[in-house]
Steps between C-alpha positions, in 0.01 A plus 500: 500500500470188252447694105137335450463250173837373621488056648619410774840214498268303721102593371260139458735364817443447825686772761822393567568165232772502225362372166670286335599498116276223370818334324612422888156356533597180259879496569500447848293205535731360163825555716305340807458181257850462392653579828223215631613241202867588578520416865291186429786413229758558750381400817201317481647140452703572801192529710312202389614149604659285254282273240419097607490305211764402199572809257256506213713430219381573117659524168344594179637351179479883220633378196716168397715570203650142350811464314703177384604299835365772739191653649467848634235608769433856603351463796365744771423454898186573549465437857534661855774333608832496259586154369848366370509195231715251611442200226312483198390188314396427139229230520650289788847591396738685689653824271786724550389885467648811511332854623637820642296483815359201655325683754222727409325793686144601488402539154835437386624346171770269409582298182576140526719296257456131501771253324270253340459315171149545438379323184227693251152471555518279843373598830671636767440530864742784697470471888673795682601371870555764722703500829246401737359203273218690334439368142399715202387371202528652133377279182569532171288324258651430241895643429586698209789678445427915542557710191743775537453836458644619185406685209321220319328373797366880562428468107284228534321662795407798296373282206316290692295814668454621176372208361253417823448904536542784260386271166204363636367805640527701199386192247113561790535845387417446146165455643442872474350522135232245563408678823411843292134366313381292822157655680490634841396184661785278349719814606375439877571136441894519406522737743308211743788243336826751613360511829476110493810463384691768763270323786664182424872665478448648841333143627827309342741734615349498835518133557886473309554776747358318870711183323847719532434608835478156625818391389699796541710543842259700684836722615325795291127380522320294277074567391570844678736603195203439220280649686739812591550516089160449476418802711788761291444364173101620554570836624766600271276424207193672665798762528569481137142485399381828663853676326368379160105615576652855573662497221243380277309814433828667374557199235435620174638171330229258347435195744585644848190349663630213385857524586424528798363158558714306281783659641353360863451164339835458359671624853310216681544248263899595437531450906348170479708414194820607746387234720462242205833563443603448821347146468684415168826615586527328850351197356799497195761585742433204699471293163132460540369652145486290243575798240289300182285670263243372635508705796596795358153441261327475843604801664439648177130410482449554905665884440294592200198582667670740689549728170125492436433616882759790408332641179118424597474856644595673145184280385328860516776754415662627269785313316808505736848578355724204416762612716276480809327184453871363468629698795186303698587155366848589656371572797328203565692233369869625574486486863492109413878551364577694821302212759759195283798729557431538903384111492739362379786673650345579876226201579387675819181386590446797739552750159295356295214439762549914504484511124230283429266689783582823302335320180182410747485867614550657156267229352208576760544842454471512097185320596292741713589747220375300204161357742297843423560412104272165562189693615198478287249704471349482790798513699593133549825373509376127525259423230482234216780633291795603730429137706532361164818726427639455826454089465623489210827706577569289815443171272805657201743504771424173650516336179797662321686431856451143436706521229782640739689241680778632727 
């Protein structure tokens, strides 16, 4: 007899079926997939009739590095069908050119050296014949020699971001004292003027952003990459955000409240910075940036606000230690130094389409933190004063960024 209290192997299922561990459940179907995708890999072009038509032949031009009587092209097939360069002229002209692989895959990548005597700062035209007649064109507007990568060219890079970056940022920040006396509707209005200023950031970045994915080869994907950043960049700081609210009833140090939000503002801000630098250092490897004082002063002036949008949540708290209002500036304005280095020494328009989408995601998030901070008393985010803030923010940025000519 069966000891009573004791399950059956087979109680809750029907007479006579074998239950499955539920782990089998998702694995089978997942080995049913692959095994599917393999024998379409394998077999399934042997199946279907061959293609009518010409091969669809494309090339995308990655980076063009130019040094005394030569010109170097990185370029990548980013096509069906693979394609081998046969001839290449320089404007009309045919050039001799030397690669290790004239015929390139799917998504494959060869470099090609061309023996011409460009001259500085004249156009050039580079037409990349393939074998089968198709013509690919590649223009350079105007041709400067590339700077090479050595310790004083990595030297300027990092003054440069610090310049455009970490000094500007924490020059806004001396905005903190005069924030302390200021009533609780000027509060809500500076608070109105960060948001204006991070809504233009995220608008700018956005449309830099769609720009790069135009041009870049498509090989990797294009808009899809900011938005993909986009999408991370948002959740890891919602991510970060709810780690810093747990901890914020354990924080005995004065200003946590408003840690938290600065800290939030300077992450955003320092991931649009990295995509600034991007900008600058791609620009001056290409010779592009005119490195005067006059743009440095401009970048200067366009970055400064960004130190006021940093501090304007201490407005109310205590007096933050020195040591973390620097440790903020860093944050926001050294990713600037990082975004020249990876400019200027990668110029991949598919990385910093991915960077500058995690500055529109980080930037958009930092913003549906601070919104709650605009509502008035009776619970209104739009009213007189945070339009007026958020006007007047979006107007700063649009008017310092004249001063910024890249």
């Amino acid at each position: 007899m069966e000891a009573r209290g004791q399950a059956r192997p087979d109680a809750g299922a029907p007479m006579g079926e074998q239950r499955f561990p539920r782990w089998a459940l998702a694995v089978l179907p997942l080995a049913a997939i692959v095994a599917a995708l393999t024998g379409l890999a394998l077999f399934g072009g042997q199946t279907l009739p061959e293609r009518a038509g010409p091969p669809v032949e494309e090339l995308a031009v990655e980076r063009t590095v130019l040094r005394p009587g030569e010109i170097e092209l990185s370029a990548r097939n980013t096509g069906p069908d693979p394609v081998t360069v046969a001839q290449v002229f320089v404007n009309d002209v045919y050039v001799d050119f030397i690669t290790p692989q004239r015929t390139l895959g799917r998504l494959a990548s060869a470099t090609f050296t061309l023996d011409y005597p460009w001259q500085e700062g004249s156009p050039a035209l580079i037409t990349l014949v393939t074998s089968t007649g198709v013509t690919i064109e590649h223009e350079i507007e105007a041709t400067v020699a590339t700077p090479e990568a050595d310790a004083a060219f990595y030297a300027t890079m990092g003054l440069l971001g610090t310049y455009v970056g970490v000094v500007p940022v924490l020059l806004g920040m001396l905005f903190l004292p005069a924030l302390r006396d200021v009533r609780e509707r000027w509060l809500r209005l500076f608070m109105a003027f960060t948001v204006g200023l991070l809504i233009f950031l995220a608008v700018d970045a956005s449309l830099e952003g769609l720009e790069l994915g135009r041009v870049a080869s498509g090989a990797f994907g294009g808009a899809e990459l900011l938005v993909l950043g986009a999408i991370l960049a948002y959740l890891s700081l919602a991510a970060l955000d709810r780690h810093l609210a747990g901890r914020r009833e354990q924080a005995v140090r004065a200003g946590a409240g408003g840690w938290r939000l600065a800290l939030m503002i300077a992450v955003g801000i320092g991931l649009h910075n990295l995509g600034e630098g991007l900008a600058i250092g791609s620009a001056y490897a290409v010779g592009e940036l005119a490195l005067g004082a006059f743009l440095v002063v401009g970048f200067a002036a366009h970055n400064t606000t960004e130190g006021f949008a940093i501090v304007a949540p201490f407005a109310r708290e205590e007096r933050p230690g020195l040591a973390r209002l620097v440790a903020l500036g860093v944050i926001a304005g050294a990713p600037a130094i990082l975004g020249a280095f990876l400019g200027a020494s990668i110029n991949n328009p598919e990385l910093s389409t991915f960077l500058l989408g995690l500055g529109v995601g980080a930037i958009v998030g930092v913003i549906v933190q601070l919104t709650p901070v605009l509502r008035d008393q009776a619970g209104r985010v739009l009213h007189p004063d945070s339009v007026a803030g958020l006007l007047a923010g979006m107007a700063a940025l649009y008017l310092t960024g004249l001063l910024v000519n890249v």
